[in-house]
C-alpha positions as CSV (number, residue, x, y, z in Angstrom):
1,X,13.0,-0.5,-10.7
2,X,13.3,1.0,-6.9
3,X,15.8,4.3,-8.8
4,X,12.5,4.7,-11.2
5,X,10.4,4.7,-8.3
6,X,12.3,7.4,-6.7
7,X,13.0,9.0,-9.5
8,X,9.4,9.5,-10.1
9,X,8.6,10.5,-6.5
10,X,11.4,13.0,-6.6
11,X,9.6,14.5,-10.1
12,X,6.1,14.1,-8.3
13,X,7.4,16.3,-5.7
14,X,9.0,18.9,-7.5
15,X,5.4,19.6,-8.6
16,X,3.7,22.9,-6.6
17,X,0.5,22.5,-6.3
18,X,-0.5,25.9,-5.4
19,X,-1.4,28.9,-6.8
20,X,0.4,30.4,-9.6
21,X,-0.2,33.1,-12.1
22,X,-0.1,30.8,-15.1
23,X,-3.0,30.0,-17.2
24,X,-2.8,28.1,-20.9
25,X,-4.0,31.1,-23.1
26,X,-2.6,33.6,-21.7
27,X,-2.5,35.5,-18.1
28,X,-5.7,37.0,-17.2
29,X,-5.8,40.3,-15.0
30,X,-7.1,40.4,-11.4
31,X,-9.1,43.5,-11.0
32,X,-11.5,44.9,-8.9
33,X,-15.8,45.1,-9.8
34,X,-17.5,47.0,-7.2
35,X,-15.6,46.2,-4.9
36,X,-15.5,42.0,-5.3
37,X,-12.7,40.4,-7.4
38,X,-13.3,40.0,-11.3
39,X,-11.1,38.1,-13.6
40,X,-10.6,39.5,-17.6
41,X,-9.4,37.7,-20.9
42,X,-6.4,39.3,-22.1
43,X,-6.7,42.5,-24.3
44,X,-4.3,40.4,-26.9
45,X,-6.4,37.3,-26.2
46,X,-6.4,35.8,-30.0
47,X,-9.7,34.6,-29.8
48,X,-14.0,34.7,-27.9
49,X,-13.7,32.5,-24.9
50,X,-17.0,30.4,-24.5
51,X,-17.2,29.8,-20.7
52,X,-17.9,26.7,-19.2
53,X,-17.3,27.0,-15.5
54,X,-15.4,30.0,-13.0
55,X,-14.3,28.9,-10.0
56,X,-12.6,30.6,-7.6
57,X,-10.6,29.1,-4.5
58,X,-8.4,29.3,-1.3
59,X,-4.9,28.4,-2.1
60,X,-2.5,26.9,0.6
61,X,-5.2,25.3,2.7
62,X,-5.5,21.7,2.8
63,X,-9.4,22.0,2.4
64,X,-10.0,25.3,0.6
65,X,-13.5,27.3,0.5
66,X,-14.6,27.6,-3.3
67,X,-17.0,29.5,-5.4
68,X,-17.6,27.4,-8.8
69,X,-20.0,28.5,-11.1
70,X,-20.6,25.4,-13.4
71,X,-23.2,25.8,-17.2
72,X,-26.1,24.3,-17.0
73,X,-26.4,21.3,-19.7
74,X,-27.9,22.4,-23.1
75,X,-27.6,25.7,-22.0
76,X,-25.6,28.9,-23.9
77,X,-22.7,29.4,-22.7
78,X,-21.3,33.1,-21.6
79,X,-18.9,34.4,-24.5
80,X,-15.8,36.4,-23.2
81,X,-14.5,38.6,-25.5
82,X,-10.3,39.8,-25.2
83,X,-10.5,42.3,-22.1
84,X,-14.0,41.2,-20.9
85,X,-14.2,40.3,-17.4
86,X,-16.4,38.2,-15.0
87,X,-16.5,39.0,-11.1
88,X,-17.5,36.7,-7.8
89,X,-20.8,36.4,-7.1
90,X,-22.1,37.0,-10.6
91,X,-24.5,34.4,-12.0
92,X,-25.2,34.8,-15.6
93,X,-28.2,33.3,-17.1
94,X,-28.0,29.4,-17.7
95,X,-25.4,28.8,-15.0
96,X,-25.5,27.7,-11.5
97,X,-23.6,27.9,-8.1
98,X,-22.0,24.5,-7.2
99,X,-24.2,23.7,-4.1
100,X,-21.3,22.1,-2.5
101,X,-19.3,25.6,-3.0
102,X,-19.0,27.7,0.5
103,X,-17.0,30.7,0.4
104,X,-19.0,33.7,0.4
105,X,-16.7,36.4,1.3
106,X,-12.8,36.7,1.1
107,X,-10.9,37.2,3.5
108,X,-7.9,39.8,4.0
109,X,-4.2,38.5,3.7
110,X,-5.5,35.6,2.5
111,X,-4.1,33.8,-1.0
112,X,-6.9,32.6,-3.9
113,X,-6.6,31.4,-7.2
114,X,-9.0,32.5,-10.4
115,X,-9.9,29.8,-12.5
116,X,-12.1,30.2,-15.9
117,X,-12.0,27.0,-18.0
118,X,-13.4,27.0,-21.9
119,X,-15.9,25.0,-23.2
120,X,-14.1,21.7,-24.8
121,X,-14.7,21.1,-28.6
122,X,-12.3,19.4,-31.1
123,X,-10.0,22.4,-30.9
124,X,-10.0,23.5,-27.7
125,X,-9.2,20.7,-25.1
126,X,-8.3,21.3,-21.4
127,X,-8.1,25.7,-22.4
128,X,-8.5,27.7,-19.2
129,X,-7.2,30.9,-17.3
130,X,-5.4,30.9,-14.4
131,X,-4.6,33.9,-11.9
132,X,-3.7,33.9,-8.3
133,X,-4.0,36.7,-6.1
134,X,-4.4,38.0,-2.6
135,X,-6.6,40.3,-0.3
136,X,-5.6,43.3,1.4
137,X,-7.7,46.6,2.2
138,X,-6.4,50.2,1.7
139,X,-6.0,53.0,4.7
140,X,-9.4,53.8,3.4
141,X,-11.3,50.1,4.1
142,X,-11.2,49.4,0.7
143,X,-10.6,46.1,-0.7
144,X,-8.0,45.8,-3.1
145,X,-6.9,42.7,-5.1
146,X,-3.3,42.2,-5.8
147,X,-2.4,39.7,-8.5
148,X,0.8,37.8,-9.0
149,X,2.7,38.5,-11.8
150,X,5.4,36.6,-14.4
151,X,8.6,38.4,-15.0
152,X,9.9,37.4,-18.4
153,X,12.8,35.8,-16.4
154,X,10.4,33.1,-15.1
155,X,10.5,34.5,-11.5
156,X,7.3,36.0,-10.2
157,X,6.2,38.9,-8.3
158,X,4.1,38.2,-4.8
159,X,1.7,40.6,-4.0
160,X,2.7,42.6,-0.6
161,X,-0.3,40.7,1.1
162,X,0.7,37.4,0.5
163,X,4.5,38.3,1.9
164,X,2.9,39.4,4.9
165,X,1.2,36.1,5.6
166,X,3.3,34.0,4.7
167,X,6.5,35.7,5.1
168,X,7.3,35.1,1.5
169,X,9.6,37.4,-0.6
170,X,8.9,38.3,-4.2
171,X,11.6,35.8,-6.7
172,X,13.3,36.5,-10.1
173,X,13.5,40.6,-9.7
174,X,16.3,42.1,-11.4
C-alpha cells in the first residue's frame, strides 16, 4: 500500500500545471485585435464552436489575475466559426464579466494562458481551447502577443518573452 501511495504521488507530480499550448480540438492561434490579445478556432476546426465561457489567466503565479467571461443562463450562446476569433475585454450580448475577475491590463514579460470552453451537450463533454502565450512590446511600443507552439516532435517552442523572464530555453527543436 505505502509503494501505491508513492507511486501515485510520484504520477501526481509529474503533472505541470501551467500553461501549455494544448487544447482538446485543436490549437487555437494567439493573435493580436487592436492591440489587446484575441484567441481564434482553427481554420481546419471540423466543426461551429458554441461558446460558453473565455477566460483568460496569469500562468506561473500561485494566485493569478483572471478575466472570465461566463453565458448568462437561458441565454444564446456566441457561435465561433473555424478561424473566428474573440479578444479580451469583449463582451458579447448575453454574457457577463465574472465579478470576482481582476485583471484589466497585461502586463509585459509576463506568461497567460487562453482558455475558451464549449457549451456541454451529449456530444460534446469537457471540449475547450487552450493557448498560452506571453507579452512583450515592439521598438515601436507596440504590444505584441507571442504564442507557444507544438513541434510535431512533442517539444514546444517558448516565445522570446517568456525566456527572458524566466530564463527558460525553447525544448524539442531540431
Amino acid at each position: 500500500m505505502r509503494a501505491f501511495c508513492g507511486l501515485m504521488f510520484l504520477a501526481f507530480l509529474s503533472f505541470d500545471a501551467y500553461a501549455t499550448s494544448r487544447g482538446w480540438n485543436g490549437e487555437p492561434r494567439i493573435v493580436s485585435i487592436g492591440n489587446v490579445p484575441g484567441v481564434c478556432l482553427p481554420d481546419d476546426a471540423k466543426e461551429d464552436f458554441p461558446v460558453s465561457r473565455v477566460l483568460l489567466s496569469e500562468s506561473y503565479v500561485s494566485r493569478p489575475l483572471d478575466w472570465e467571461l461566463r453565458l448568462k443562463p437561458n441565454a444564446a450562446p456566441l457561435i465561433l466559426k473555424p478561424g473566428e476569433c474573440i479578444k479580451f475585454g469583449y463582451v458579447p450580448s448575453g454574457y457577463a464579466i465574472d465579478e470576482a475577475s481582476g485583471l484589466y491590463e497585461l502586463k509585459v514579460n509576463t506568461i497567460y494562458v487562453f482558455i475558451v470552453d464549449r457549451v456541454v451537450d451529449a456530444d460534446h463533454y469537457n471540449y475547450f481551447y487552450s493557448a498560452a502565450f506571453c507579452v512583450s512590446k515592439n521598438a515601436e511600443g507596440v504590444y505584441e502577443y507571442l504564442q507557444y507552439s507544438r513541434l510535431p516532435n512533442g517539444g514546444e517552442v517558448i516565445p522570446s518573452c517568456d525566456s527572458k523572464r524566466n530564463k527558460r530555453v525553447s525544448h524539442g527543436e531540431g
